[in-house]
Backbone of each chain as ProteinMPNN parsed JSONL, in Angstrom:
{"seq_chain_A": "XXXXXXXXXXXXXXXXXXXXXXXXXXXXXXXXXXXXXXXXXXXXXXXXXXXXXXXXXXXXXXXXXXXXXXXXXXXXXXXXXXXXXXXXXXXXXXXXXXXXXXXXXXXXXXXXXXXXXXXXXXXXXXXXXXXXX", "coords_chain_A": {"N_chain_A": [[0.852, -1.195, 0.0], [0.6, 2.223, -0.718], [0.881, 4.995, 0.482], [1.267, 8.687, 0.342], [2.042, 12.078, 0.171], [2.065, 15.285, -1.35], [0.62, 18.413, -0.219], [-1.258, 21.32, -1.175], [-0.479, 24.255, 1.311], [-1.471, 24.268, 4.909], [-1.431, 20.998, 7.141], [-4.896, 20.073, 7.414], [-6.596, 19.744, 10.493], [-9.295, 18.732, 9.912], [-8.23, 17.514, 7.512], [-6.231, 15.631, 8.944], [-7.751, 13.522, 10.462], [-9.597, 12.924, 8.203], [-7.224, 11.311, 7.43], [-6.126, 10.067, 9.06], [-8.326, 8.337, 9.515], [-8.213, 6.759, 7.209], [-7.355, 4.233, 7.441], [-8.867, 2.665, 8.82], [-9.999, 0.565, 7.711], [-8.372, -1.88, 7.891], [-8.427, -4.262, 9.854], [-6.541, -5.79, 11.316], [-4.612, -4.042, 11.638], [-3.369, -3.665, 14.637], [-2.235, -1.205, 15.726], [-1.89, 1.875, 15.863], [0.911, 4.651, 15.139], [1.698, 7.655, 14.687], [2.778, 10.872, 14.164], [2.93, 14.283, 14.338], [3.843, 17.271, 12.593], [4.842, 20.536, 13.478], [4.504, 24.067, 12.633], [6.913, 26.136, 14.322], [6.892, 28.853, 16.025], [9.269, 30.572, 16.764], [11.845, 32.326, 17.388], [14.048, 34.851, 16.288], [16.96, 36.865, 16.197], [14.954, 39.11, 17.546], [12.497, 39.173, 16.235], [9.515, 37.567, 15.492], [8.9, 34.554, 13.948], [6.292, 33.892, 12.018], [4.783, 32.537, 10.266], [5.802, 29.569, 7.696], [7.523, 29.038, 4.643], [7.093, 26.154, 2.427], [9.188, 24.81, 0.17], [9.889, 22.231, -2.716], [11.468, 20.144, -4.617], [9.743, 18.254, -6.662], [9.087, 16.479, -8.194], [11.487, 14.547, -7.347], [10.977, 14.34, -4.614], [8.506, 13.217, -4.325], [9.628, 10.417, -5.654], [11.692, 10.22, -3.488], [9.592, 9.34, -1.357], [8.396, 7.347, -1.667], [10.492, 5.386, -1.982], [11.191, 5.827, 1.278], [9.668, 5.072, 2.09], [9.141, 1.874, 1.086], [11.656, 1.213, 1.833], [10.862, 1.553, 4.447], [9.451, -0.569, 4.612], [10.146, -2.726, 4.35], [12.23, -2.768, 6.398], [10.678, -3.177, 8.481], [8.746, -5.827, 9.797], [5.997, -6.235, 10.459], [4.748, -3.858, 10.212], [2.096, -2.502, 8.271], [0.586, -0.42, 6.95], [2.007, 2.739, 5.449], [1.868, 6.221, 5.743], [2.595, 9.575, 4.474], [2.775, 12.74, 5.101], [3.539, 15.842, 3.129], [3.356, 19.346, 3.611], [3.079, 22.304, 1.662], [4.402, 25.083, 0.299], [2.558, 28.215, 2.446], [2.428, 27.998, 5.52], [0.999, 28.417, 8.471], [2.289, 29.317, 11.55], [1.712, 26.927, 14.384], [0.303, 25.698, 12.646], [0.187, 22.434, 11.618], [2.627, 20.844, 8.981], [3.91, 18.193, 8.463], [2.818, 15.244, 8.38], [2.999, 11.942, 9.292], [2.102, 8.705, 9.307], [2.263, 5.094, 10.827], [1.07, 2.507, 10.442], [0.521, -0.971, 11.922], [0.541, -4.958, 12.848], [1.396, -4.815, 15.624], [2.305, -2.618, 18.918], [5.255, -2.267, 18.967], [6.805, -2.274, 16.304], [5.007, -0.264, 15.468], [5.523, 2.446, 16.686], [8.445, 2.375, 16.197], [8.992, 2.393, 13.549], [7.385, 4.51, 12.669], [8.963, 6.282, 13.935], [11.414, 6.073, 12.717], [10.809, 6.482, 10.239], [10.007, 9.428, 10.201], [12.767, 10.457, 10.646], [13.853, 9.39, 8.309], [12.784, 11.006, 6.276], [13.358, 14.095, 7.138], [16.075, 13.66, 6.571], [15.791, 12.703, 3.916], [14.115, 14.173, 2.469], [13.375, 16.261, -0.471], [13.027, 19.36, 0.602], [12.709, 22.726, 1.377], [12.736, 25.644, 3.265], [11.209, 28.948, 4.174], [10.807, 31.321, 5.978], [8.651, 33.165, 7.446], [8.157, 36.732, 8.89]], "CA_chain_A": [[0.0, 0.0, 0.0], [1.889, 3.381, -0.739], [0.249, 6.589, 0.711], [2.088, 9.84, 0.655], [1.296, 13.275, -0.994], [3.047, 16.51, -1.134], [0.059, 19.224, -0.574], [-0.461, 22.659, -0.43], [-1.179, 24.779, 2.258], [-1.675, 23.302, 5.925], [-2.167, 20.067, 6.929], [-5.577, 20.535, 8.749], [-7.884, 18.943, 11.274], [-10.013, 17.942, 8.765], [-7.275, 15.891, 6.827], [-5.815, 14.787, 9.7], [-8.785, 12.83, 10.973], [-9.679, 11.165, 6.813], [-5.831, 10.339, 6.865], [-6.41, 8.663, 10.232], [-9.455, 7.206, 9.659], [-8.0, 5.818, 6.324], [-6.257, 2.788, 8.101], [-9.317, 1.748, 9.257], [-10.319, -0.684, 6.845], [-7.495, -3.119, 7.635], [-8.666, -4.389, 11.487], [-5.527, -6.044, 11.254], [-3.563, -3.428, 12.138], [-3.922, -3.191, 15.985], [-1.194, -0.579, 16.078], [-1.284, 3.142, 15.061], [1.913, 5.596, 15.188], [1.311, 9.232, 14.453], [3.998, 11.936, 14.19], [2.324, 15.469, 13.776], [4.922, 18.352, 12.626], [3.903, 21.801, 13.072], [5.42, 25.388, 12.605], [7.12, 26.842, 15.663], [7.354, 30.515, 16.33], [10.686, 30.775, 17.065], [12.523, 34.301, 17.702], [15.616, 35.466, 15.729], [17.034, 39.077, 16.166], [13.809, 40.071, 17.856], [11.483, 38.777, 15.16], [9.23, 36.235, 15.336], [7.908, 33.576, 12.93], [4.708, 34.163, 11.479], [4.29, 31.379, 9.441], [6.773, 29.184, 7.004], [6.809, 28.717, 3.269], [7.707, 25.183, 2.029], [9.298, 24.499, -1.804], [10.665, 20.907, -2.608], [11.956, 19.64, -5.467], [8.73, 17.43, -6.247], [9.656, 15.016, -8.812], [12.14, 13.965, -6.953], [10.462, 14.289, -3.288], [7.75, 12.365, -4.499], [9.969, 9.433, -5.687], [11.957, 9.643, -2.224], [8.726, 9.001, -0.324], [8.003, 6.315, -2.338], [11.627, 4.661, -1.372], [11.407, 5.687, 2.198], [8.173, 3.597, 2.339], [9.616, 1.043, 0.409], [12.739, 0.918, 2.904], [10.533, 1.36, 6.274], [7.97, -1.568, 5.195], [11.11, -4.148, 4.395], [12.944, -3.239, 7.611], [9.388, -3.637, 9.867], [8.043, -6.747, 9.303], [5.05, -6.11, 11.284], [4.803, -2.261, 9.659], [0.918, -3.21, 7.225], [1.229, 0.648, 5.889], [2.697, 3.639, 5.941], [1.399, 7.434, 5.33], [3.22, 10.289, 4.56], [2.194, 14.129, 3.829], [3.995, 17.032, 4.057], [2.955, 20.953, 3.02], [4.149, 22.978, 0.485], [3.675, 26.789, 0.433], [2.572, 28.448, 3.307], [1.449, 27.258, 6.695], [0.75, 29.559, 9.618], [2.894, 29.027, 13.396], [0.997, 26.148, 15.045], [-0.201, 24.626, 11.779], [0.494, 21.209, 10.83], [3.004, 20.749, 8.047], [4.06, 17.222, 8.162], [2.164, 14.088, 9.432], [3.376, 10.566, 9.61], [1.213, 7.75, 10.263], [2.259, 3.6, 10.565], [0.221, 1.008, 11.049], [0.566, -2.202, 12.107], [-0.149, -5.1, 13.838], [1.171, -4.597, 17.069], [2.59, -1.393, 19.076], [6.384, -2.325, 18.948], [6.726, -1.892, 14.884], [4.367, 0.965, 14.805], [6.408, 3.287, 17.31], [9.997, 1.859, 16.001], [8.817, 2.341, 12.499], [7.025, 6.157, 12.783], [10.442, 7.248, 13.986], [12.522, 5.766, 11.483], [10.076, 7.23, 8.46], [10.502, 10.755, 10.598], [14.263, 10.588, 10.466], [14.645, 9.376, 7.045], [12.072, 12.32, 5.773], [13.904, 14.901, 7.572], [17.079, 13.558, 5.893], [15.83, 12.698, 2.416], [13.138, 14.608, 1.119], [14.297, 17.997, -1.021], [12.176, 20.555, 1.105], [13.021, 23.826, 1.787], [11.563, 26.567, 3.933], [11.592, 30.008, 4.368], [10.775, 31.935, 7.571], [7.983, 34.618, 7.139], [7.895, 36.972, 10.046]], "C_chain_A": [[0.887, 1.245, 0.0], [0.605, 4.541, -0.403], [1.118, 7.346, 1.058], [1.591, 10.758, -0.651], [2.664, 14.272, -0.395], [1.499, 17.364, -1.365], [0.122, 20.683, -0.096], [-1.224, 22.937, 0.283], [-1.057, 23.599, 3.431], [-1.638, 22.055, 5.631], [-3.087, 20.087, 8.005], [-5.952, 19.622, 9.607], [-8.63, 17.924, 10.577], [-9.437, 16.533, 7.949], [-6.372, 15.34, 7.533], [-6.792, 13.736, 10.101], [-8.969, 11.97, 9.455], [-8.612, 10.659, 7.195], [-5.852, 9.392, 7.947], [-7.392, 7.575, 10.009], [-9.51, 6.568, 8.383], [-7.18, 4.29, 6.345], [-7.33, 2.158, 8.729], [-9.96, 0.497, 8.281], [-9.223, -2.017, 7.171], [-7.54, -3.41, 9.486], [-7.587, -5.673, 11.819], [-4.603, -5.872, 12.188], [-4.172, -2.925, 13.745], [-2.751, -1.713, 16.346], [-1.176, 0.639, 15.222], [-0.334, 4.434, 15.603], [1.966, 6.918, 14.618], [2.094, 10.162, 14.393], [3.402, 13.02, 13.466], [3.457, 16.738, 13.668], [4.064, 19.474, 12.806], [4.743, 23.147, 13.274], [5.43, 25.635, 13.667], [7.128, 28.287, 15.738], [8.37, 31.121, 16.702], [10.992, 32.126, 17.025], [13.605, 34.197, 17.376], [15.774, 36.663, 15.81], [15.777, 39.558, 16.363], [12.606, 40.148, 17.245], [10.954, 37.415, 15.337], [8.563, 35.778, 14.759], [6.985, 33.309, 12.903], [4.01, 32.593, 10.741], [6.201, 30.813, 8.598], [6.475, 28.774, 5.502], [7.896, 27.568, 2.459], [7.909, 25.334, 0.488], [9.735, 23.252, -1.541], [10.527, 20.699, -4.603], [10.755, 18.365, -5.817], [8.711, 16.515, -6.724], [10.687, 14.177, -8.052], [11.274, 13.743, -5.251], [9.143, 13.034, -3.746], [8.408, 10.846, -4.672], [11.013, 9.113, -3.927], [11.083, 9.05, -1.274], [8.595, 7.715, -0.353], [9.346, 5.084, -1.949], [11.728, 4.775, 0.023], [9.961, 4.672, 2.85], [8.088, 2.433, 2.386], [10.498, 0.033, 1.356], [12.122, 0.427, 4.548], [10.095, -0.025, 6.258], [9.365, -2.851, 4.981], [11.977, -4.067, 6.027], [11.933, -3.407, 9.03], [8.824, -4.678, 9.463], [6.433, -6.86, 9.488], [4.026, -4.543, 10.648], [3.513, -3.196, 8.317], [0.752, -1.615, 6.141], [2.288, 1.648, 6.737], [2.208, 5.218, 5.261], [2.032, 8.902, 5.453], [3.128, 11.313, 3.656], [2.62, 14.797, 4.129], [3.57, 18.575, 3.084], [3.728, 21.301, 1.687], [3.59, 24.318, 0.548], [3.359, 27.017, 1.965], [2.17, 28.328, 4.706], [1.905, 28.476, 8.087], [1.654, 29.09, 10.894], [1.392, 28.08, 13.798], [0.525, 25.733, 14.143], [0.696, 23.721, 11.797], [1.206, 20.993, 9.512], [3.867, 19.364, 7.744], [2.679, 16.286, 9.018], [2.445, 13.1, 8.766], [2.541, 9.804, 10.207], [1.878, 6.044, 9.819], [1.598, 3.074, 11.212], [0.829, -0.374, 11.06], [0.858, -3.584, 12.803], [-0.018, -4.741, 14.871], [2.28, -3.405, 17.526], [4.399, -1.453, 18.804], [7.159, -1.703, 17.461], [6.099, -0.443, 14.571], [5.159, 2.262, 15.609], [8.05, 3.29, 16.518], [9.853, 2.702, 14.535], [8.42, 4.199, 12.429], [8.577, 6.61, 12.896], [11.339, 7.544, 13.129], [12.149, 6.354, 10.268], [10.26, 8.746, 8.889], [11.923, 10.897, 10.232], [14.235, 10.003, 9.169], [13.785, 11.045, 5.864], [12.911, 13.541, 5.849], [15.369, 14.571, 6.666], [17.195, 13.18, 4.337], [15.257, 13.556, 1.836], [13.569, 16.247, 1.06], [13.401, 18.872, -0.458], [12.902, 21.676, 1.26], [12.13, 24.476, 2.298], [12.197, 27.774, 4.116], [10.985, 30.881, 5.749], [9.796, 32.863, 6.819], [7.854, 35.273, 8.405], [6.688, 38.023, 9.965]], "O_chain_A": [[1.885, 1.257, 0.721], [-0.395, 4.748, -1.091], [1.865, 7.019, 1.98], [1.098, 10.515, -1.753], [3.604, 14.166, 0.393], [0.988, 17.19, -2.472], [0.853, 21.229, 0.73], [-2.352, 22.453, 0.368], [-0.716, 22.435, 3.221], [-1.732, 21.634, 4.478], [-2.732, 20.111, 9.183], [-5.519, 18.494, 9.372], [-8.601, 16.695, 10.636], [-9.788, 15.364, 7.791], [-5.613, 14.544, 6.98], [-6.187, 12.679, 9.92], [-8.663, 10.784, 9.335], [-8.695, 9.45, 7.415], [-5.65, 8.183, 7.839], [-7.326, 6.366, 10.226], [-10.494, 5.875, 8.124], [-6.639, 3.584, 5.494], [-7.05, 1.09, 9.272], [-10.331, -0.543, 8.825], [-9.408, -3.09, 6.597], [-6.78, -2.825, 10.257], [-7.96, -6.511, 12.641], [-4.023, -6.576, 13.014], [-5.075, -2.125, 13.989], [-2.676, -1.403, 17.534], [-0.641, 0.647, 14.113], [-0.821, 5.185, 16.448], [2.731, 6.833, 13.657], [1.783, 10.441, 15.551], [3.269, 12.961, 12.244], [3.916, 17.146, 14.735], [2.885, 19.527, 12.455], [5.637, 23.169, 14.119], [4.401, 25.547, 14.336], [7.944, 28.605, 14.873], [8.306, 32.317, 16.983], [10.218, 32.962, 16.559], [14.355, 33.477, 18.035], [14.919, 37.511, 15.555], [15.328, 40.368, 15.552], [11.74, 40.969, 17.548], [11.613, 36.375, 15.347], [7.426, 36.248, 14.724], [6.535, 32.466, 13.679], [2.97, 31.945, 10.858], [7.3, 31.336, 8.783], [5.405, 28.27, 5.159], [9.02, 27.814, 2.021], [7.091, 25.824, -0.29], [10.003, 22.944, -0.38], [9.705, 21.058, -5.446], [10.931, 17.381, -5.099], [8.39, 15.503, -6.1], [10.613, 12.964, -8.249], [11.091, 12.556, -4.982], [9.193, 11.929, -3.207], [7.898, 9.973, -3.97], [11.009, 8.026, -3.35], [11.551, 8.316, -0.405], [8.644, 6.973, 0.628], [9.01, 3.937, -1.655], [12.402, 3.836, 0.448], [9.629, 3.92, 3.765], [7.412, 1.77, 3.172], [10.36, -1.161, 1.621], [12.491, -0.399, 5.383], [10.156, -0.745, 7.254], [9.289, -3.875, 5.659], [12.279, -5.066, 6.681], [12.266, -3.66, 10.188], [8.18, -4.426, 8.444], [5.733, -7.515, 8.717], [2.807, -4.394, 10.738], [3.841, -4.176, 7.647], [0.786, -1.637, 4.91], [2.939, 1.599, 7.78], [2.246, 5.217, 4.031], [1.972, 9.421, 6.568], [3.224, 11.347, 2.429], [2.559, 15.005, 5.341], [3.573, 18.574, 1.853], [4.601, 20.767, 1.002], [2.418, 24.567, 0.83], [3.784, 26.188, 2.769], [1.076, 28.885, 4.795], [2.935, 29.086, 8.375], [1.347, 27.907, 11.042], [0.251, 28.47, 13.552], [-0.176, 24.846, 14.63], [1.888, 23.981, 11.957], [0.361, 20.919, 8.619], [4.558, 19.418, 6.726], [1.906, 16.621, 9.915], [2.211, 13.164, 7.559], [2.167, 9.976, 11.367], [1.975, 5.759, 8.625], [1.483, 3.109, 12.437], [1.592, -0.766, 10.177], [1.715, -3.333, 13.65], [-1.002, -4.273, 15.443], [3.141, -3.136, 16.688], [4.801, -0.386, 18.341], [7.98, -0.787, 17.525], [6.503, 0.343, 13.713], [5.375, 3.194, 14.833], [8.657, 4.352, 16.376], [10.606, 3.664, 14.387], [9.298, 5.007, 12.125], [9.21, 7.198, 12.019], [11.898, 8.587, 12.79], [12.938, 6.691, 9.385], [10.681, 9.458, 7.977], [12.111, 11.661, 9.286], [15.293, 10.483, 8.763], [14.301, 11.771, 5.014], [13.229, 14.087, 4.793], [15.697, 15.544, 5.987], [18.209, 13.262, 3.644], [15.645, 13.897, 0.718], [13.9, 17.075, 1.909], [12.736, 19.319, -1.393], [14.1, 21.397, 1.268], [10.935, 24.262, 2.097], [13.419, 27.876, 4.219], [10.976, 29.999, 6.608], [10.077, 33.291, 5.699], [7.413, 34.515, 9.269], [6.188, 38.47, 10.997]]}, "seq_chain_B": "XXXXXXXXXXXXXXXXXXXXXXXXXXXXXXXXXXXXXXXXXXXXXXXXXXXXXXXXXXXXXXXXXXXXXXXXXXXXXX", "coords_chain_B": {"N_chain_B": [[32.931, 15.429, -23.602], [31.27, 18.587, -23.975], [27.897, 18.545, -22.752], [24.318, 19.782, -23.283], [22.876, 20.855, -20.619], [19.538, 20.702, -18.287], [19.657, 22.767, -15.631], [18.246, 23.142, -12.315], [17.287, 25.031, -9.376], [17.328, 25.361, -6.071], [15.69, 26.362, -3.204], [17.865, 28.261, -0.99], [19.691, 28.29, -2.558], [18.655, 29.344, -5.286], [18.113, 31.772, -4.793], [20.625, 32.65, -4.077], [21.284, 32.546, -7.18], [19.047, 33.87, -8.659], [17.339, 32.206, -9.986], [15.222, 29.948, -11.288], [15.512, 27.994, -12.901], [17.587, 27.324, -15.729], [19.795, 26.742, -18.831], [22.685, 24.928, -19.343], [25.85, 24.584, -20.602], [27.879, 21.326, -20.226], [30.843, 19.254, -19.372], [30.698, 17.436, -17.765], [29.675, 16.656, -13.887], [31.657, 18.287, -11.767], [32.925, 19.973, -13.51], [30.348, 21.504, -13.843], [29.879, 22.515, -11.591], [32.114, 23.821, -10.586], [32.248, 25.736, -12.724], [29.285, 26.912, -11.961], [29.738, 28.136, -9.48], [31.874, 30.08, -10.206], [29.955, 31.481, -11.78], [28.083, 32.684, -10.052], [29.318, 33.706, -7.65], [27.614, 33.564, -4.863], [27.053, 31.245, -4.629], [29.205, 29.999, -3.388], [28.729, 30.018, -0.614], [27.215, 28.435, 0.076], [26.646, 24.826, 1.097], [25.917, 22.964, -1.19], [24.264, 20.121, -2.427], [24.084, 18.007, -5.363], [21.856, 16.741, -7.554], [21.181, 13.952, -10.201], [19.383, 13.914, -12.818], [16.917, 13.279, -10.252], [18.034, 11.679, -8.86], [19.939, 11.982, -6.253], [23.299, 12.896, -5.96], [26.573, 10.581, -5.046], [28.952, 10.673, -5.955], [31.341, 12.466, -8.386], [29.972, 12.961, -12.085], [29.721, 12.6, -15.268], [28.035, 14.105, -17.707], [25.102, 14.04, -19.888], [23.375, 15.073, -22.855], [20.417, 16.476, -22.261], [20.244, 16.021, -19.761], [19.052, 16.32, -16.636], [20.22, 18.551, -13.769], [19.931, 18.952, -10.69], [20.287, 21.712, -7.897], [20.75, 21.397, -4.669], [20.276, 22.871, -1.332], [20.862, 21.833, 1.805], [18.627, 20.457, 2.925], [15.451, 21.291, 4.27], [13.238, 20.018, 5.649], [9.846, 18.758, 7.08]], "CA_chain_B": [[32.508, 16.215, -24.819], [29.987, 18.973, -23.234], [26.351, 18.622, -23.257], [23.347, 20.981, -23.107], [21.883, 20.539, -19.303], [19.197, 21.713, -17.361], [19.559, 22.962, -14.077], [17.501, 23.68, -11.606], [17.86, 25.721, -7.91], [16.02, 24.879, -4.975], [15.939, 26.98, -1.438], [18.965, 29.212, -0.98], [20.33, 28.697, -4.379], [17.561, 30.374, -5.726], [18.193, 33.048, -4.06], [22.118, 33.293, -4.573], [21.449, 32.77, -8.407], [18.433, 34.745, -9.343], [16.747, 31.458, -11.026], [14.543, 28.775, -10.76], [16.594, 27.125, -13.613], [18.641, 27.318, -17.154], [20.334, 25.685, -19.288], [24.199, 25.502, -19.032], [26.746, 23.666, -21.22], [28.899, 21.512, -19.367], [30.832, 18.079, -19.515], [30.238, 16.603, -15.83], [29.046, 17.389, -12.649], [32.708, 18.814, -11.327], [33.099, 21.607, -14.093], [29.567, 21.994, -13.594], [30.17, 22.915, -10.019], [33.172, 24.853, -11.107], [31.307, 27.094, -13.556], [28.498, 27.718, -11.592], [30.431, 29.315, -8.665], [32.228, 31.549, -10.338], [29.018, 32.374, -12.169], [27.453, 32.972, -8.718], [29.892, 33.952, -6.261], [27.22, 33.726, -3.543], [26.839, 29.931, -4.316], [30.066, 29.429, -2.887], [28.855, 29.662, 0.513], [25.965, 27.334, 0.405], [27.082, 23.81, 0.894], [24.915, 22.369, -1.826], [24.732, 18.77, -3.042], [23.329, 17.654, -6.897], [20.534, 15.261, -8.199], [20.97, 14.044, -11.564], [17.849, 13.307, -13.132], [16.36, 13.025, -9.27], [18.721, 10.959, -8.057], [21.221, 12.397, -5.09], [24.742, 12.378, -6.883], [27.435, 10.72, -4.017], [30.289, 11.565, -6.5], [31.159, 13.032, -9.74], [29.354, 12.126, -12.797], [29.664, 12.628, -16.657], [26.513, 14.776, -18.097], [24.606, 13.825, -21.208], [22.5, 16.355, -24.056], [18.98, 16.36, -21.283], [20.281, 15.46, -18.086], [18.655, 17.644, -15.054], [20.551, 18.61, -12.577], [19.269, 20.002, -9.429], [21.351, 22.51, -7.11], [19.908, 21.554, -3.587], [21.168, 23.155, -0.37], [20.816, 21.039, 2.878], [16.972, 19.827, 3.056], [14.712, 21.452, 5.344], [11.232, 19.6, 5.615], [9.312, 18.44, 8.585]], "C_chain_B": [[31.467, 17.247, -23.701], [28.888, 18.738, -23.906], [25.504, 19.807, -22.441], [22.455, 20.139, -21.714], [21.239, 21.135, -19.043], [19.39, 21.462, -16.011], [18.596, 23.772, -13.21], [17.692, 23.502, -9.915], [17.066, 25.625, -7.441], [16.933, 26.033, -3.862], [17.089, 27.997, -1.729], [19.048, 29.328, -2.155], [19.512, 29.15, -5.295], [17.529, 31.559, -5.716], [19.66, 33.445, -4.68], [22.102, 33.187, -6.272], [20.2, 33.738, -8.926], [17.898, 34.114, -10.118], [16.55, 30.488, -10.884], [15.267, 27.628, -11.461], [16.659, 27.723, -14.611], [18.869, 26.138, -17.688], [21.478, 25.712, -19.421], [24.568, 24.452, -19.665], [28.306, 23.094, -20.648], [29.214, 19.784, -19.863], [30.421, 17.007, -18.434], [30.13, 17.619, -14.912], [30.227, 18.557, -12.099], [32.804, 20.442, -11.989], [31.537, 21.709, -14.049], [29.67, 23.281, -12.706], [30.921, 24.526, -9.851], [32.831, 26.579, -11.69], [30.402, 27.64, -12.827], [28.867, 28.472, -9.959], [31.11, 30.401, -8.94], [31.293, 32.24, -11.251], [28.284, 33.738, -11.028], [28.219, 32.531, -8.122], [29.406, 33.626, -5.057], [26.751, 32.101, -3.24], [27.626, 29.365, -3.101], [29.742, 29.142, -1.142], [27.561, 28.992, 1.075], [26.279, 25.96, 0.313], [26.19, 22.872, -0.147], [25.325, 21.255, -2.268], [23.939, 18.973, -4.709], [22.393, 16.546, -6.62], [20.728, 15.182, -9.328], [20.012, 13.187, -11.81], [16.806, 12.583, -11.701], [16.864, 12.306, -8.5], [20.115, 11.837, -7.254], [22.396, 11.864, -5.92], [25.587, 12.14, -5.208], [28.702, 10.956, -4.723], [30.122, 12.198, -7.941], [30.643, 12.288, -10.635], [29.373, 12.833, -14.314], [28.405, 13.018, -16.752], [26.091, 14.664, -19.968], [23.385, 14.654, -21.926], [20.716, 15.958, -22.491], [18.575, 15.845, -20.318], [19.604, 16.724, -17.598], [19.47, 16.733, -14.17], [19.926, 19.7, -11.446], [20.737, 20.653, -7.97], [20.536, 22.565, -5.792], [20.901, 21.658, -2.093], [20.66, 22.344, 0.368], [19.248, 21.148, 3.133], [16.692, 20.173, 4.143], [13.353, 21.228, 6.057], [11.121, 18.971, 7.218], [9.215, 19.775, 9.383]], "O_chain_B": [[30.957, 16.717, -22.713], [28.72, 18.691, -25.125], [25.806, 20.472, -21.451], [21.684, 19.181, -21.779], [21.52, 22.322, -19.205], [19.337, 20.409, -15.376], [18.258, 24.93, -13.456], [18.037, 22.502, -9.285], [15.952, 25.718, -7.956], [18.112, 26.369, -3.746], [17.108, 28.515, -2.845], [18.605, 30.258, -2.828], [20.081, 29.331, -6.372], [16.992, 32.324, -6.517], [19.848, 34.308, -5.538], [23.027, 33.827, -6.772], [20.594, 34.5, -9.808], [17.641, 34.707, -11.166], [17.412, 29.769, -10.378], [15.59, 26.575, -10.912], [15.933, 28.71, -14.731], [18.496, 25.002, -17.395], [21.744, 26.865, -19.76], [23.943, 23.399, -19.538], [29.37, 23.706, -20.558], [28.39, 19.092, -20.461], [29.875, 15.91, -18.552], [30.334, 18.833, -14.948], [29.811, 19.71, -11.982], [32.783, 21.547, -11.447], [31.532, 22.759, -14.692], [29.591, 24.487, -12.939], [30.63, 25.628, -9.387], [33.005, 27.755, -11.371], [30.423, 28.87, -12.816], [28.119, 29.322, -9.475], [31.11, 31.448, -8.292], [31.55, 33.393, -11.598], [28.084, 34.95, -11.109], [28.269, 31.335, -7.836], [30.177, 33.38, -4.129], [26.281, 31.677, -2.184], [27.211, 28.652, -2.187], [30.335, 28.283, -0.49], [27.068, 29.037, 2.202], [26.2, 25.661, -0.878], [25.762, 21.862, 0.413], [26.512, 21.098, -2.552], [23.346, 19.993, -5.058], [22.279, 15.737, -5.699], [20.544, 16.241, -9.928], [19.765, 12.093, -11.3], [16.079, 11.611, -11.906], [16.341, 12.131, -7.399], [21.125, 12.197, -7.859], [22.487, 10.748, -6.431], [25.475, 12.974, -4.309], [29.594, 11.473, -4.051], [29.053, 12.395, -8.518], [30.634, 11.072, -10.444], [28.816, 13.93, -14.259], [27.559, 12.472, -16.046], [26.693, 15.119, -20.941], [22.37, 14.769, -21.238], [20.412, 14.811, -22.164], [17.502, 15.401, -19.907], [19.635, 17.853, -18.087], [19.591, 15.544, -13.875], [19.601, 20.886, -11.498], [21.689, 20.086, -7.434], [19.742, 23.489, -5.618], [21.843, 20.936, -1.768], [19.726, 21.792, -0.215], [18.841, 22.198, 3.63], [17.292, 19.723, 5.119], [12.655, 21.961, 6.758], [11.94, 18.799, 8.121], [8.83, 19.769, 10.553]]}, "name": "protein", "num_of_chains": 2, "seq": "XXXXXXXXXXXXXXXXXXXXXXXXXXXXXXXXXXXXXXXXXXXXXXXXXXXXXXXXXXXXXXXXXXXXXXXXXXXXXXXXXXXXXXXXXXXXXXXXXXXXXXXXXXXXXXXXXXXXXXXXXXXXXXXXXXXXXXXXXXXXXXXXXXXXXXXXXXXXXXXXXXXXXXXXXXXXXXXXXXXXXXXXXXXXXXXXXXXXXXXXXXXXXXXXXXX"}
């Protein structure tokens, strides 16, 4: 099963809850792992971050997802999917601009596994961001 | 022999060149590299890696007539 997107704007409430409640069809998976990113407000020289504005390289970000998916579900045996969306353009302080979800069956894989798809994201996929204050 | 590439700048390097992409005539990645720093001086201080044709380059690589290359500074997502 491959789920992952690149969209724009936030990721809200709204599509946090389908993307969750798209794993339920497989009562399988007793095990779901969640990893919600979201803009910080951080303070540089007295300024602070309003929002952030994602670019990525998308042909290519798209095929990394697709390999870090690839990679998580062979080294979890237990790992039934894996879901992975992150922003593009602008998202407000305290929005949502990544989310990570694994399923599967049981909690050991789905914790182990979330992490490992966080850390390879953060280290593969071509994003960039810019600071708006 | 050189060939006709495109390139294209992500994040910073966008910024230090003034362009989303071109097209630049080059034989491999190295005099790529070469050329486009002393095109853009302000590259030089962006540690940037390549992608040819989407793939992360880990060393140098020979460039053929409608390769893309991508000029990507250190990945900032999540």
């Amino acid at each position: 099963m491959k789920n992952s997107c690149l969209i724009k704007g936030p990721i809200t409430p709204v599509l946090i809850s389908e993307l969750m409640a798209s794993g339920n069809d497989d009562a399988g998976a007793g095990a779901v792992s969640i990893f919600i990113g979201r803009v910080r407000d951080d303070e540089t020289d007295g300024k602070r971050v309003t929002a952030i504005e994602y670019s990525a390289y998308e042909e290519m970000a798209v095929k990394e997802v697709e390999e870090v998916i690839t990679t998580v579900r062979s080294a979890f045996s237990d790992v039934r999917s894996v879901f992975i969306v992150h922003s593009l353009g602008v998202v407000m302080a305290g929005e949502a601009s990544l989310f990570i979800m694994v399923t599967s069956g049981h909690r050991d894989h789905a914790t182990r596994a979330c992490r490992h798809t966080l850390e390879m994201v953060k280290e593969r996929l071509p994003v960039w961001k810019k600071e708006l204050y | 022999m050189k060939a006709e590439v495109r390139v294209l700048y992500f994040g910073a390097a966008q910024e230090a060149t003034g362009k989303s992409e071109e097209t630049i005539m080059a034989a491999d990645t190295a005099s790529l590299r070469n050329q486009l720093i002393s095109r853009y001086p302000a590259l030089k201080q962006i540690p940037f890696r390549m992608a040819l044709n989407r793939t992360l380059l880990k060393g140098d690589s020979g460039l053929q007539k409608s390769d893309t290359i991508a000029i990507m500074p250190p990945f900032q997502g999540g």
